[in-house]
C-alpha positions as CSV (number, residue, x, y, z in Angstrom):
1,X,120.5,95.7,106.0
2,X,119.7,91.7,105.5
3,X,117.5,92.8,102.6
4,X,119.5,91.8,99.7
5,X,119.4,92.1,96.0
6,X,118.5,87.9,96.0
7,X,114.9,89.0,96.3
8,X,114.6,90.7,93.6
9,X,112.5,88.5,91.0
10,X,112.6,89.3,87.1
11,X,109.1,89.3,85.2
12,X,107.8,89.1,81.5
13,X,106.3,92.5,82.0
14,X,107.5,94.8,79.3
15,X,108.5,91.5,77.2
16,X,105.3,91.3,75.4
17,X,106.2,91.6,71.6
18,X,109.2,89.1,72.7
19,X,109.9,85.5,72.5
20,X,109.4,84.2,76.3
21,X,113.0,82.5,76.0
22,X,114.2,86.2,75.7
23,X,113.2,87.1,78.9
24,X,114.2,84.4,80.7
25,X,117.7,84.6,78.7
26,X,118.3,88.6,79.8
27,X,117.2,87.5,83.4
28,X,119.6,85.0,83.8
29,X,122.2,87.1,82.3
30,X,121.4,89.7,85.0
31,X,121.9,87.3,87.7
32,X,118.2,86.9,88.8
33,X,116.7,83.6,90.2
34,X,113.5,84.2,90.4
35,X,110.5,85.0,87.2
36,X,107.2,86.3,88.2
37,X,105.0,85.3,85.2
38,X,102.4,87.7,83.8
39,X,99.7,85.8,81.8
40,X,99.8,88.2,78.7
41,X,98.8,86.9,75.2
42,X,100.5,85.4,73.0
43,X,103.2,83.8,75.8
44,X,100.7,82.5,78.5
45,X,97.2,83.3,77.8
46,X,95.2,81.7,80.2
47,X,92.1,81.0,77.8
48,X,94.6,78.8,75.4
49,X,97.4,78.1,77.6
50,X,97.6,74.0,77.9
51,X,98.7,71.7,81.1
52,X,101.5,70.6,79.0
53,X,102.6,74.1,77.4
54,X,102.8,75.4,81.0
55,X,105.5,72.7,82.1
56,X,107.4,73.3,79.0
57,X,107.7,77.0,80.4
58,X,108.2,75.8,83.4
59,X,111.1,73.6,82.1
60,X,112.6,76.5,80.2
61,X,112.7,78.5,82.6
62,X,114.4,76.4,85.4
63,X,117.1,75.5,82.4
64,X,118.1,79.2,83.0
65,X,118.1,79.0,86.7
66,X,114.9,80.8,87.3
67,X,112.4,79.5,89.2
68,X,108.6,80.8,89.0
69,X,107.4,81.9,92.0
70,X,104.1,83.7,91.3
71,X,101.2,83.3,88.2
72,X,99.6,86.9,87.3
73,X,97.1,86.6,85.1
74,X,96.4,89.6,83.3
75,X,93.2,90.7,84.6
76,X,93.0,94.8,84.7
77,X,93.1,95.6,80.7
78,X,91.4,92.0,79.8
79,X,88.1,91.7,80.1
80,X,88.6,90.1,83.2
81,X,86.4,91.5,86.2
82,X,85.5,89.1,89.8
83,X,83.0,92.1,90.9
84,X,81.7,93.0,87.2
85,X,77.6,93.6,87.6
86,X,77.2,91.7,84.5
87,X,76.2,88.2,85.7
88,X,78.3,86.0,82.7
89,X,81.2,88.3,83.1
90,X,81.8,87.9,86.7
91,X,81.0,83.8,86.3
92,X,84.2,84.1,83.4
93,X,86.2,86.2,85.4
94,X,86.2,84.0,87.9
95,X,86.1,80.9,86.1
96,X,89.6,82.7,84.5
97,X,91.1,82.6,87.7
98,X,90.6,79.1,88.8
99,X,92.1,77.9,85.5
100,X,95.1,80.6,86.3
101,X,95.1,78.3,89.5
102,X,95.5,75.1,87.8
103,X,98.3,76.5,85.2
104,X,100.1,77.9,88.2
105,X,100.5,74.5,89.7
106,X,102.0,73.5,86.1
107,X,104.4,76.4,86.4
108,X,105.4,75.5,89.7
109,X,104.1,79.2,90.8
110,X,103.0,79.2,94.8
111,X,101.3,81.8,94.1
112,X,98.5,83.3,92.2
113,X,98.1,87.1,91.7
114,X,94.5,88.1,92.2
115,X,93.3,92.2,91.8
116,X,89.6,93.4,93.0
117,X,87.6,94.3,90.2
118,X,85.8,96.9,89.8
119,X,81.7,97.9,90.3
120,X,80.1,100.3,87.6
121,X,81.1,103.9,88.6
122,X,77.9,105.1,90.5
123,X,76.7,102.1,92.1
124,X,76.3,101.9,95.5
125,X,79.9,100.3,96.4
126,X,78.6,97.7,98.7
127,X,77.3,95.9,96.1
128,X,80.5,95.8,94.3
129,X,82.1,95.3,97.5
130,X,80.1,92.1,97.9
131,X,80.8,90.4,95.0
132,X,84.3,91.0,94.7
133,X,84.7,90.0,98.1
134,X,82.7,86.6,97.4
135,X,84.3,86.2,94.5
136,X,88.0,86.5,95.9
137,X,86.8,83.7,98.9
138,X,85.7,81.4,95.8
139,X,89.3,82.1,94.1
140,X,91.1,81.3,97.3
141,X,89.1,78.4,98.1
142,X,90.0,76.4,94.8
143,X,93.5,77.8,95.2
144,X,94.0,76.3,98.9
145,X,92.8,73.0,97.7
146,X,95.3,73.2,95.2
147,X,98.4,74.3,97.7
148,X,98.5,77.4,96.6
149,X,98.7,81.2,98.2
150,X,96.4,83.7,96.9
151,X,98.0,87.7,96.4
152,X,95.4,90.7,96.3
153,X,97.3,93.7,95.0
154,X,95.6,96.8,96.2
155,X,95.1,99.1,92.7
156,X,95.1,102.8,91.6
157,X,92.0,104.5,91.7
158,X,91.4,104.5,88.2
159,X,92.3,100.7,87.8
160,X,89.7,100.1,90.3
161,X,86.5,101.8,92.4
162,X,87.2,99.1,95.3
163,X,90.5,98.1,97.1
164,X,93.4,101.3,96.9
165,X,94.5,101.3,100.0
166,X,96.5,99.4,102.8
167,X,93.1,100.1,104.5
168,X,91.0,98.7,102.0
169,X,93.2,95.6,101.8
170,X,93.0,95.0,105.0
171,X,88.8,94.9,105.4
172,X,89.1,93.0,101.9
173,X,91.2,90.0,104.1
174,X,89.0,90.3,107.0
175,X,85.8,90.3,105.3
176,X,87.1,87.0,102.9
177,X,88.7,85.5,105.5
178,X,90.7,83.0,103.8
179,X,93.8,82.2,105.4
180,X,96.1,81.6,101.9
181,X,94.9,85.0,100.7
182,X,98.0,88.0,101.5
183,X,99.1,90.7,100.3
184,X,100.8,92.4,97.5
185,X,102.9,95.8,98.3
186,X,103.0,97.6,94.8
187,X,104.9,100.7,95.5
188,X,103.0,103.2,93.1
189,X,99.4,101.7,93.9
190,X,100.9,103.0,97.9
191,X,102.2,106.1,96.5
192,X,99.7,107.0,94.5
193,X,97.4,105.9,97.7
194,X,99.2,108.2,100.0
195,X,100.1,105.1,102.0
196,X,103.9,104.2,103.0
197,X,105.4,100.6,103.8
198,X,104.8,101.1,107.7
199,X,101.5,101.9,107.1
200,X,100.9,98.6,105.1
201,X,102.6,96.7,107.5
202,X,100.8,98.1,110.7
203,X,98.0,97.2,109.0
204,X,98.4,93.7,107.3
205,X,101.9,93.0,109.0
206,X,102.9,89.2,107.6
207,X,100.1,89.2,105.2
208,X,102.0,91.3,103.1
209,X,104.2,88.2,100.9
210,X,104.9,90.0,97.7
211,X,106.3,93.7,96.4
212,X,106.1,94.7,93.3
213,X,108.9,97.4,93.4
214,X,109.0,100.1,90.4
215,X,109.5,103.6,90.7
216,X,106.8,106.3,89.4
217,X,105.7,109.9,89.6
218,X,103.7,109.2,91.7
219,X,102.3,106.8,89.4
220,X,103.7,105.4,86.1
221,X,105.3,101.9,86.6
222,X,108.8,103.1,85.8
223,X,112.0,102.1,85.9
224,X,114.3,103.1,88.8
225,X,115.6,106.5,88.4
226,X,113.0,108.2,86.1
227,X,110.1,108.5,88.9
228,X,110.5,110.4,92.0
229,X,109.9,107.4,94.6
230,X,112.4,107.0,97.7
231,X,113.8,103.6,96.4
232,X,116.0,103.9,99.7
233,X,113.8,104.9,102.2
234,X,111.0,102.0,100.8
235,X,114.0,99.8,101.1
236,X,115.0,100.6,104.7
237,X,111.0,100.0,105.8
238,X,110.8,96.8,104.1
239,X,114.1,95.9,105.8
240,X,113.0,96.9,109.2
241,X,109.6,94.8,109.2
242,X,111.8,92.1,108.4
243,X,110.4,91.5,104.9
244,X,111.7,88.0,103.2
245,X,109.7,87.9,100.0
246,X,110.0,88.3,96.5
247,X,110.1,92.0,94.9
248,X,109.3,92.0,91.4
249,X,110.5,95.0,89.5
250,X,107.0,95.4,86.7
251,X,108.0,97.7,84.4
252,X,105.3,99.4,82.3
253,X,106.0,103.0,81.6
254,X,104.5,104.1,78.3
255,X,104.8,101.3,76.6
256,X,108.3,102.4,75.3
257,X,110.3,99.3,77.5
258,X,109.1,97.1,75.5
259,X,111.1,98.5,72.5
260,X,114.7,97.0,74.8
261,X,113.4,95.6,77.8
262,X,116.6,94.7,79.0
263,X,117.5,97.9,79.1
264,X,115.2,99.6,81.8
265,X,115.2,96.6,83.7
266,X,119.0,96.4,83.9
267,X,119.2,100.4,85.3
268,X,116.3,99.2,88.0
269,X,118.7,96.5,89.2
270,X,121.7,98.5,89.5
271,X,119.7,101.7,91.0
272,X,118.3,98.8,94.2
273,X,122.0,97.3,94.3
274,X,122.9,101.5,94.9
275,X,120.3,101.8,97.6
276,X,120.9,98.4,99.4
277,X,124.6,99.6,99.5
278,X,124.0,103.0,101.3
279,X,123.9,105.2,98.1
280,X,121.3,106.9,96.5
């Protein structure tokens, strides 16, 4: 298998009642490279993050090794919405994202996580479809002219009434049609979707550039071990479509990881190191 524990990138998710410096101490101590950064508040909030505060992270972080390799704003709990029917909250949302754009550039992030949005439940979906599809082209735009790659993550149906699928991600790239605009795998959004890595990749083939690889039941955001995903099996697919990219492990869970965040994330490791090796 030439997939290798290398790509696997370390995040702030679960270190959210931490220091930043924490994180990117316990990542380097687990031998990882590579920090996807999730805009969360108080550590990079995109409404008060500064040019300057964003290279210092940026500078922190490479002191440890790591270097940043994708900006994820949050924008699923926040009131952050591209295909929101209110007319000021769409203009913010997006707005949001094209200062996530310029703060990614300070990070040294190539890329910039984008999610759908969501339409009002019981509106007719093309309308929501529409906007959320003119909104992503608007995103990607300003993030092209920038140098940067866009990432739409396809999201579980009660995160959002618009992309869920590999199927759904697909028509979402066709219909923006922005050529820095990909793909991001997250294993429980496809489980949870029925879908499988072959079917993401027969779909969207290179345009998928980023996993987010967590375990989950089917859903859940969990570490390795407690979910009942086939870490091997996703492995072995990713491996045989020749993936390259990053796979970030995003640990959620109840909220409980973020009591010892080291902890759950150090178990994931060890249970992809397992799998990559032939074991279970």
């Amino acid at each position: 298998m030439s997939l290798s524990l290398a790509q696997v990138s370390g995040s702030n998710f679960s270190y959210q009642h931490r220091p930043l410096a924490q994180c990117f101490d316990d990542l380097a101590a687990l031998g990882r490279t590579a920090v996807e950064l999730w805009g969360i508040a108080p550590q990079l909030h995109v409404p008060w993050l500064g040019d300057a505060e964003a290279r210092a992270v940026r500078r922190e972080a490479a002191e440890r090794g790591l270097e940043v390799v994708c900006f994820t704003p949050e924008q699923v709990m926040y009131p952050v919405n591209i295909a929101s029917p209110d007319t000021r909250l769409r203009a913010e949302s997006v707005a949001c994202f094209r200062r996530a754009a310029e703060l990614a550039v300070e990070l040294g992030a190539p890329k910039l996580f984008l999610t759908p949005g969501r339409g009002f439940e019981g509106e007719p979906v093309g309308a929501a479809w529409r906007r959320s599809v003119d909104a992503l082209g608007e995103i990607a735009a300003y993030a092209a002219r920038l140098g940067l790659e866009c990432l739409l993550e396809p999201l579980q149906r009660v995160e959002s009434n618009l992309v869920n699928s590999a199927a759904d991600a697909a028509r979402a790239l066709a219909d923006v049609g922005a050529a820095n605009l990909g793909v991001a795998l997250d294993t429980v959004a496809m489980a949870v979707a029925g879908d499988d890595v072959d079917a993401y990749f027969a779909l969207l083939g290179g345009r998928v550039r980023h996993v987010h690889l967590i375990d989950g039941a089917p859903a859940g955001h969990l570490a390795w071990g407690e979910g009942e995903l086939p870490l091997a099996e996703i492995l072995a697919a990713l491996d045989r479509h020749g993936y390259e990219g990053w796979m970030t492990v995003e640990l959620f869970g109840d909220g409980g990881y973020a009591l010892d965040p080291r902890a759950p994330l150090e178990r994931s490791l060890a249970a992809v190191e397992r799998a990559l090796a032939g074991g279970v």
